[in-house]
C-alpha positions in Angstrom: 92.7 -42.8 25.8 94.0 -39.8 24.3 96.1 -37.3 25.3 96.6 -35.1 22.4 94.9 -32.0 21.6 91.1 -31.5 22.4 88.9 -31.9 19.0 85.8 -30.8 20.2 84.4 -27.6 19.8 82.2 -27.9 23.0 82.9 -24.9 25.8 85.8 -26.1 28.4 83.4 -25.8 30.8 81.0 -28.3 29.8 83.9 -30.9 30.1 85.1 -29.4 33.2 81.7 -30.3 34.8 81.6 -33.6 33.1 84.4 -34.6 34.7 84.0 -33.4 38.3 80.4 -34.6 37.9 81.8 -37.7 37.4 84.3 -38.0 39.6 82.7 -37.1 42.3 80.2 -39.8 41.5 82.9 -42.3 41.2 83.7 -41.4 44.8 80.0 -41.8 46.1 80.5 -45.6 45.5 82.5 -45.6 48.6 79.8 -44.3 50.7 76.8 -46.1 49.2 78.4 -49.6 50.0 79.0 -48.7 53.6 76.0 -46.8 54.1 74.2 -50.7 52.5 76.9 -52.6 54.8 75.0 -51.1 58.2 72.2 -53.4 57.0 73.9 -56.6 57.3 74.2 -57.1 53.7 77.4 -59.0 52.8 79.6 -58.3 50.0 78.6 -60.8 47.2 75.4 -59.9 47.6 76.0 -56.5 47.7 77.7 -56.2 44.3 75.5 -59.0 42.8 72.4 -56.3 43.4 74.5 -53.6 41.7 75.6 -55.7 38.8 71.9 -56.8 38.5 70.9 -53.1 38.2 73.5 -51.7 35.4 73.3 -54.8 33.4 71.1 -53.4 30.7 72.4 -49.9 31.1 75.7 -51.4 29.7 74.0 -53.6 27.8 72.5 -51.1 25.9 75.8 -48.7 26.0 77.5 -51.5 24.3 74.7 -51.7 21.6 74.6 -47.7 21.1 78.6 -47.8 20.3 78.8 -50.5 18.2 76.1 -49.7 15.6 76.8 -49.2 12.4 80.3 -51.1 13.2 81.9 -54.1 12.1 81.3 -57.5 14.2 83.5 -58.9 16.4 86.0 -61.3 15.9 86.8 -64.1 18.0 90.4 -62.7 19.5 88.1 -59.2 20.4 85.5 -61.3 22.2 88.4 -63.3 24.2 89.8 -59.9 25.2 87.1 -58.3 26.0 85.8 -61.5 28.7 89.8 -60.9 30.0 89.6 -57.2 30.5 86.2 -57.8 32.1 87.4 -60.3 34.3 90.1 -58.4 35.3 89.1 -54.8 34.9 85.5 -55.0 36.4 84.7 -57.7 38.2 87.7 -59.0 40.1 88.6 -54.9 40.7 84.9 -54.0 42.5 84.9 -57.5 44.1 88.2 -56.8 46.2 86.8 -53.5 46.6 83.7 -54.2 47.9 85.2 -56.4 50.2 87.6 -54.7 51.5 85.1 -51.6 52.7 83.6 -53.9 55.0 86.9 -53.0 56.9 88.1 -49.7 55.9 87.1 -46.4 55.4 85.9 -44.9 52.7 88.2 -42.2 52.6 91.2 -44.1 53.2 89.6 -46.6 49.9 89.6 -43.4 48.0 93.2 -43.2 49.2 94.2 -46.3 47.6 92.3 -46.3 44.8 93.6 -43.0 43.5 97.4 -44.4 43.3 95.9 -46.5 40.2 98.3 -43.9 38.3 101.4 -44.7 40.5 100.9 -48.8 39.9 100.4 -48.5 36.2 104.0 -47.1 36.2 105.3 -49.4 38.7 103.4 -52.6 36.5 104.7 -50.7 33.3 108.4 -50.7 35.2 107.9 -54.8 35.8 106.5 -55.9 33.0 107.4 -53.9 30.2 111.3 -52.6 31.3 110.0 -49.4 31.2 112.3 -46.7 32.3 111.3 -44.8 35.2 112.3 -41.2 35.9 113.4 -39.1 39.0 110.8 -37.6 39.2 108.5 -40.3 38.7 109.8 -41.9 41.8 109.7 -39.1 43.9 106.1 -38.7 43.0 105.6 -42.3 43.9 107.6 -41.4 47.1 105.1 -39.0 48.0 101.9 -40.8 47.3 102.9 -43.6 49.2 104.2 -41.8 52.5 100.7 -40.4 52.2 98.8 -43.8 51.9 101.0 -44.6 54.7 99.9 -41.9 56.7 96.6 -42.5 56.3 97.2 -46.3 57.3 98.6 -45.5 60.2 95.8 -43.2 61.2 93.1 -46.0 60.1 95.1 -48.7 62.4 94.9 -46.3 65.2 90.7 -45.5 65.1 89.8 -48.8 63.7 91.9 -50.6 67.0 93.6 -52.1 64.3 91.0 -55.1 63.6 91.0 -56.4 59.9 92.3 -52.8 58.7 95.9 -54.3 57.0 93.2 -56.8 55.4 90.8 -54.3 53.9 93.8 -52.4 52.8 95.0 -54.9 50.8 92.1 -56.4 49.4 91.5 -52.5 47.8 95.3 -52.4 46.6 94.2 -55.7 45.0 91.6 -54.1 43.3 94.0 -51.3 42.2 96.2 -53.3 40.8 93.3 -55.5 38.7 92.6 -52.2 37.8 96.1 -51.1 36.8 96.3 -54.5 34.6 93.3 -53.4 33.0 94.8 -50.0 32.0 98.0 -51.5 30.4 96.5 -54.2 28.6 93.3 -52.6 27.4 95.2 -49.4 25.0 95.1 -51.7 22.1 91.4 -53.1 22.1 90.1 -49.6 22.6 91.9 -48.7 18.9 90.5 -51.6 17.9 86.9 -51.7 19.6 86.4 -48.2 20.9 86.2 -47.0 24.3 82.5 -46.9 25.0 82.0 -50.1 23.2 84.7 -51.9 25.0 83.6 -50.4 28.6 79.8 -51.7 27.9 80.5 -54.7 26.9 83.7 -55.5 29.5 81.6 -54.0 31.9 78.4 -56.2 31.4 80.8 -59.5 31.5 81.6 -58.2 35.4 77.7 -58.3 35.7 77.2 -61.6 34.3 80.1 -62.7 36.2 78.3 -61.0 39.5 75.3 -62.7 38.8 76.8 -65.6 38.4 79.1 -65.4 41.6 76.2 -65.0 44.0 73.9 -68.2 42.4 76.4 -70.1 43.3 77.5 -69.0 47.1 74.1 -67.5 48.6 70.6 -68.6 48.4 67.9 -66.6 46.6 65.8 -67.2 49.8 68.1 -64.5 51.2 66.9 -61.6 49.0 63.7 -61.9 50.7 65.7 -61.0 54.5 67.5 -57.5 52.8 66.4 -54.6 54.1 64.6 -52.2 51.8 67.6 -49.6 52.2 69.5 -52.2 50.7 67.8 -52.2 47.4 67.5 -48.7 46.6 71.0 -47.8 47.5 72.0 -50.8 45.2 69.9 -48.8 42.0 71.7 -45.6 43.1 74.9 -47.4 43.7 74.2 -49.1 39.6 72.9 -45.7 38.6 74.6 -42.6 39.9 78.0 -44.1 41.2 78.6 -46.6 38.0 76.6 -46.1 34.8 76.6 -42.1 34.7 80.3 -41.5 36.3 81.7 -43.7 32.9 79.5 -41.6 30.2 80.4 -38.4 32.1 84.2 -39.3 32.3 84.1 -40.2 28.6 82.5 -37.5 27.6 84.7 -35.3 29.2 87.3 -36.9 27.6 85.9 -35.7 24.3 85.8 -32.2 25.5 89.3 -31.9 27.8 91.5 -34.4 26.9 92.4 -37.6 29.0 95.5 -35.2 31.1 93.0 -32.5 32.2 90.4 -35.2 32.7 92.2 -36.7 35.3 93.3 -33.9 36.7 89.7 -32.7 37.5 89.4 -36.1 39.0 91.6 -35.2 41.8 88.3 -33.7 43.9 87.2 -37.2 44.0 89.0 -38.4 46.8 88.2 -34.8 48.9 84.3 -35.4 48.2 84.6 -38.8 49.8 86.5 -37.5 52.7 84.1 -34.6 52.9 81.3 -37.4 52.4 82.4 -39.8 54.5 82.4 -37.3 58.0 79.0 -36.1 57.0 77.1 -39.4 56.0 79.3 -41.8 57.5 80.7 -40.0 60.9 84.2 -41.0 59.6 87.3 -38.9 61.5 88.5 -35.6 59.6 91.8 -35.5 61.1 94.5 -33.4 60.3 96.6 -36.6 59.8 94.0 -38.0 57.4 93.6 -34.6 55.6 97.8 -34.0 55.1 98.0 -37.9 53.8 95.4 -36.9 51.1 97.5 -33.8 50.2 100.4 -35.7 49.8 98.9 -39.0 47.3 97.0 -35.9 45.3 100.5 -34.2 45.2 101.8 -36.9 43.9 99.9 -38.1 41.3 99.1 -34.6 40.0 103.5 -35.3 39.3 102.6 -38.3 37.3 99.7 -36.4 35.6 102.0 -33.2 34.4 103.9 -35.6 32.5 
């Protein structure tokens, strides 16, 4: 994405709203599955439902962006089935899975160091050189996620809570992979076209997932809850947070985009105590300070 000088002529507000629009959106995600998980719903079928739902959104996203275009070649179509595997599906399986143990805020948490592992990756697998102070902004994040931790192991009695944990970092770090590998395909394919069309191999791959583990029978037993946070979940928390971001992009620039996205993990703590009855601690609140801290350090430069 760039990170260059802003092209559009659009007001700076526009994209400022975009992108807290969006990223507040982004963080509803969070509270939609666990509001769906009081209704016994399990986590393949869970993000089966939403896959189901956004399908022909990005479907149609894909066809928008690519008209007009040239088709693509065999090497494009590999990549793009790798980056969906990776970027899409194997990043909101772990995550769905691992809310049925955490909470959402603290998923937020984790989610947000996306930044801080994209260096770290970057540092492994590329040599690249790392600067003070990139590592004392990965200091910082960290001591905060590990605040937080603590703080979840303490109200959650410590059952399954290192487990959720890690199934989310997983899903960072999918994520992360995503990010480093996919700069080149979106020169080549562009960003919207490569995010519908990644994005609807996750759904297939969804789909696909829960045919073969779970029964259709069972769609009969979900509770109707279940269904319509699933559209709203497909809707409001994955389709329209991805145009908003991009489009905000346009406007702001991929720097000021992301640091507008730093409300997103407040709105789900703020979320999370009024929908969900999660603790607002002081703990919980200083931990948040301290990952936004440091990734706003990663975001300056």
């Amino acid at each position: 994405m760039p990170v260059g000088p802003v092209t559009s002529t659009a007001p700076a507000w526009q994209g400022l709203a975009l992108a807290s629009l969006g990223a507040v959106a982004f963080s509803g995600k969070a509270i939609i599955v666990k509001l769906a998980y009081r209704h016994g719903v399990d986590a393949v079928t869970l993000i089966m439902l939403r896959m189901v739902f956004a399908l022909p959104l990005f479907l149609a996203l894909a066809w928008w962006a690519g008209r007009g275009k040239p088709r693509l070649g065999g090497r494009d179509r590999l990549a793009i089935l790798g980056l969906g595997f990776c970027g899409y599906y194997l990043s909101s399986m772990l995550d769905f899975a691992g809310l049925a143990y955490i909470s959402a805020s603290f998923e937020r948490l984790i989610l947000y160091l996306n930044p801080t592992l994209v260096l770290l990756l970057g540092w492994l697998l590329f040599k690249r050189r790392v600067g003070g102070r990139q590592l004392l902004a990965l200091a910082i994040s960290y001591g905060g996620v590990l605040l937080v931790f603590g703080q979840e192991l303490k109200l959650q009695k410590g059952e399954h809570t290192a487990l959720g944990a890690l199934l989310v970092l997983g899903s960072a770090i999918s994520y992360a992979v995503y990010l480093l590998y996919s700069g080149e395909w979106v020169k080549r394919i562009g960003a919207l076209r490569l995010t519908g069309q990644a994005t609807a191999v996750a759904c297939v791959l969804c789909i696909a997932q829960f045919l073969l583990l779970r029964p259709l029978s069972g769609l009969a037993e979900l509770a109707p809850p279940v269904w319509w946070l699933s559209v709203l979940n497909a809707v409001a928390c994955t389709f329209a947070p991805v145009v908003m971001v991009m489009l905000a992009i346009e406007r702001l620039g991929a720097t000021l985009t992301a640091q507008t996205g730093m409300i997103g993990p407040m709105s789900t703590l703020l979320m999370g105590a009024l929908l969900l009855d999660e603790p607002f601690t002081p703990w919980v609140l200083a931990g948040t300070a301290l990952v936004l801290s440091g990734v706003w350090l990663l975001s300056r430069r």
